[in-house]
C-alpha positions in Angstrom: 119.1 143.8 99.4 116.8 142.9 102.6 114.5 141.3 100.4 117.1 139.1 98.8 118.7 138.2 101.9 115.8 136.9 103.5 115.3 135.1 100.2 118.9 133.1 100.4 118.5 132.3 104.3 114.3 130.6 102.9 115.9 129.1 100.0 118.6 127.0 102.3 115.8 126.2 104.7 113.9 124.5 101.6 116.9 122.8 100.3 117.1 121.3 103.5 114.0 120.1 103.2 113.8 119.2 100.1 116.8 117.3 100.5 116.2 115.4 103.7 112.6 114.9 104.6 109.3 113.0 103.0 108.1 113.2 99.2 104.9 115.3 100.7 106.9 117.4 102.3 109.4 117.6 99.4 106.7 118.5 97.7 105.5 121.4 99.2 108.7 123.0 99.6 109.2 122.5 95.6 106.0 124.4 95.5 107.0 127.1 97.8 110.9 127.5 95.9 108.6 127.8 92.6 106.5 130.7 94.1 109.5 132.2 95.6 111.4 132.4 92.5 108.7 133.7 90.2 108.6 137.1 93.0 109.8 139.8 91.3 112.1 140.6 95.0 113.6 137.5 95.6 116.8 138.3 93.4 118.5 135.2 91.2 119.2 132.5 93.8 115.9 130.7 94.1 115.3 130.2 90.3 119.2 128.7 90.2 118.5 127.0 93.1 115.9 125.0 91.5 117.2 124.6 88.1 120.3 123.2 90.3 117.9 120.7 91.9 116.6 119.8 88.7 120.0 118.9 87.2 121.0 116.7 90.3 117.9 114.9 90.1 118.0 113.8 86.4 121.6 113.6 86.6 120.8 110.7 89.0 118.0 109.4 87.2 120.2 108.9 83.9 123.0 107.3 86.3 120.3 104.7 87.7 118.5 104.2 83.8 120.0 100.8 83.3 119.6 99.5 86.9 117.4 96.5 87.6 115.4 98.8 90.2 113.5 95.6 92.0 117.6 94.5 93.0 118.7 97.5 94.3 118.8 97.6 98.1 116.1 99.8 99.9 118.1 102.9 100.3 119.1 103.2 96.5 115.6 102.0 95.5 114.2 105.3 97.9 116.6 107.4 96.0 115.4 106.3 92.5 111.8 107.0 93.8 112.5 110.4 95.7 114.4 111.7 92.5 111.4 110.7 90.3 109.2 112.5 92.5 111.2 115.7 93.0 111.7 116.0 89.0 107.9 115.7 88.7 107.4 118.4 91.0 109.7 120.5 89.9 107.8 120.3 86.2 104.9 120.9 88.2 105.3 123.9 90.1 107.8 126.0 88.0 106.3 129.1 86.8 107.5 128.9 82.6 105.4 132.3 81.8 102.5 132.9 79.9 103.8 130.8 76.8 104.2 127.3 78.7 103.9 124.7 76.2 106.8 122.2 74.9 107.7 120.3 72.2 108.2 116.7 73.4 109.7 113.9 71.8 106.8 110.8 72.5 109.6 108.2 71.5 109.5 105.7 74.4 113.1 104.3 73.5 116.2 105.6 75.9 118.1 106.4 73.3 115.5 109.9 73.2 115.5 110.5 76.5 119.2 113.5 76.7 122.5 112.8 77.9 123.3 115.5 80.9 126.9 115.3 80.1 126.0 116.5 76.5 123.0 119.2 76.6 123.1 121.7 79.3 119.8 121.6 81.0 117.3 124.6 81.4 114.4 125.8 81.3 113.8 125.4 77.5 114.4 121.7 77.6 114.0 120.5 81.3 110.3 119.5 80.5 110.4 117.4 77.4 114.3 115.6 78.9 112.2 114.7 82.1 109.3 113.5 79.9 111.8 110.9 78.1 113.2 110.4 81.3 109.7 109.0 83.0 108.7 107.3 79.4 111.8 105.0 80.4 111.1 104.6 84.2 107.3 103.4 83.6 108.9 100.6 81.1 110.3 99.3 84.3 109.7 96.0 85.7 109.0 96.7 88.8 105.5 98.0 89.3 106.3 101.0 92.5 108.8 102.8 90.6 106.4 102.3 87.3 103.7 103.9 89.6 106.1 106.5 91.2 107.3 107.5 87.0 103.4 107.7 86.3 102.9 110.0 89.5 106.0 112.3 88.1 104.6 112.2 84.6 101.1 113.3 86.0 102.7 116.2 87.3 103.9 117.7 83.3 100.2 116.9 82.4 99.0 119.4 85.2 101.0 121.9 84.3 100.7 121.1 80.9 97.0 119.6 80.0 97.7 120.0 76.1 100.6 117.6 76.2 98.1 115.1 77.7 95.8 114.6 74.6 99.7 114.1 72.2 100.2 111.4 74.7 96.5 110.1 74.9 96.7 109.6 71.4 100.4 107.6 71.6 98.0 104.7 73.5 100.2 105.3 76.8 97.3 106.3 78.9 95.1 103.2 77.5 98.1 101.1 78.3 98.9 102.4 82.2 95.4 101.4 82.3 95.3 98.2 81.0 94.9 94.8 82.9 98.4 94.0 81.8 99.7 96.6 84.0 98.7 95.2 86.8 96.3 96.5 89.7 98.9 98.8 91.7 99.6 100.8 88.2 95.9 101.0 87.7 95.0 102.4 91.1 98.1 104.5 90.5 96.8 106.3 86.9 93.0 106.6 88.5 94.7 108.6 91.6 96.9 111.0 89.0 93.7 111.4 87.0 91.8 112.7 90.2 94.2 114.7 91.1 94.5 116.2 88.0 91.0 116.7 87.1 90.9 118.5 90.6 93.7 120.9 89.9 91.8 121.5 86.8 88.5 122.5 89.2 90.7 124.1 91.3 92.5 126.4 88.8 88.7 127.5 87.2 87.1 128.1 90.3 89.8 130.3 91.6 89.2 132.6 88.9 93.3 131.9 87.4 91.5 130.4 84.1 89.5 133.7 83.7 92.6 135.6 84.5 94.5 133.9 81.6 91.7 134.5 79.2 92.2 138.3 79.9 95.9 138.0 79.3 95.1 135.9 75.9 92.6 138.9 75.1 89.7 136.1 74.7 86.9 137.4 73.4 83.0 137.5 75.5 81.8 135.9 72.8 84.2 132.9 73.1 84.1 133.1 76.5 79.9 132.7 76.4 80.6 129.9 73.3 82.5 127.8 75.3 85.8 128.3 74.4 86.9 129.7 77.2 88.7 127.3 79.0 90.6 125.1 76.1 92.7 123.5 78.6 89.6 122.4 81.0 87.5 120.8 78.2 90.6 119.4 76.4 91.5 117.1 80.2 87.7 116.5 80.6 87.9 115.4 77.0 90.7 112.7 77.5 89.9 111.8 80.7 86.3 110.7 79.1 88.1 108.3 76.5 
């Protein structure tokens, strides 16, 4: 009971951040609700408190798809672009269990990307309705909230490098790249691909790629054949494109 109590008095204290300061430190606290919620101690509030978050966020998103984002005023515009950022974050950072991977529709029309008001959304769907939900924000013509979409989108290929290559081959990576998309976009994709390809580092050097080998019962001689780490080569593979 101690445990969870200290858990509801941390979990306020990030929704306060989360709610009021900058996208780095919004950020972070994302991170820390994720970690908290995936401790076997911390009781039921910080996993509702983020699926909450999640809901609010999108909900917002879905309210704002139609807008013309370059004529919204500053303070609606930051709203658009914090919302984008917490969504991404929150795909991210959540801890979906050993069996993460979705099934995403790669339509890039809004008529894919859910209705709130129809579907209740969870854990089972939260990935592939934010996925539409970017798709529709980087068609937007106004290159910082096409950059901040990209930046959100980035953060469901780090936590999930296979969906990366069933976008690769959609062209959408080619096109973010492209000269049509403008410099800022550009500078944008080669920042998410750094970061990215540094997770990736990050994740085999700290020995949590070996650990989910063990879990998958992967055999030494995969292991020594190079099949170890499907997810490393398959984001150095795109990446290389």
């Amino acid at each position: 009971v101690d445990a969870e109590r200290l858990s509801g008095v941390i979990v306020s204290d990030l929704g306060n951040v989360i709610n009021r300061l900058g996208s780095n430190a919004m950020s972070a606290a994302i991170e820390a609700l994720s970690k908290l919620a995936s401790h076997p101690h911390a009781g039921s509030l910080p996993e509702s408190k983020l699926i909450a978050l999640a809901r609010g966020f999108y909900s917002f998103l879905y309210r704002a798809r139609d807008a013309n984002v370059s004529k919204l005023n500053t303070s609606a515009r930051s709203m658009v672009h914090r919302a984008l950022s917490a969504l991404g974050s929150i795909c991210r950072f959540h801890d979906f269990g050993e069996d993460s991977s979705v099934d995403v529709d790669l339509t890039n029309d809004s008529s894919s990307v859910p209705d709130p008001s129809e579907i209740e959304l969870d854990w089972s769907n939260i990935v592939s309705s934010s996925y539409a939900m970017f798709s529709l924000y980087l068609q937007k013509e106004h290159p910082p909230t096409r950059c901040q979409a990209l930046r959100a989108m980035n953060g469901i290929f780090i936590a999930q490098p296979r969906l990366m290559l069933a976008v690769e081959q959609t062209g959408l990576l080619a096109d973010v790249m492209s000269e049509k998309s403008g410099r800022e976009q550009q500078l944008a994709a080669l920042q998410c691909w750094r970061e990215l390809l540094l997770c990736e580092e990050k994740r085999v050097e700290s020995g949590e790629a070996r650990e989910q080998m063990e879990a998958k019962h992967i055999t030494l001689s995969k292991r020594i054949s190079g099949d170890q780490d499907e997810d490393a080569s398959l984001v150095g593979g795109v990446m290389s494109q």
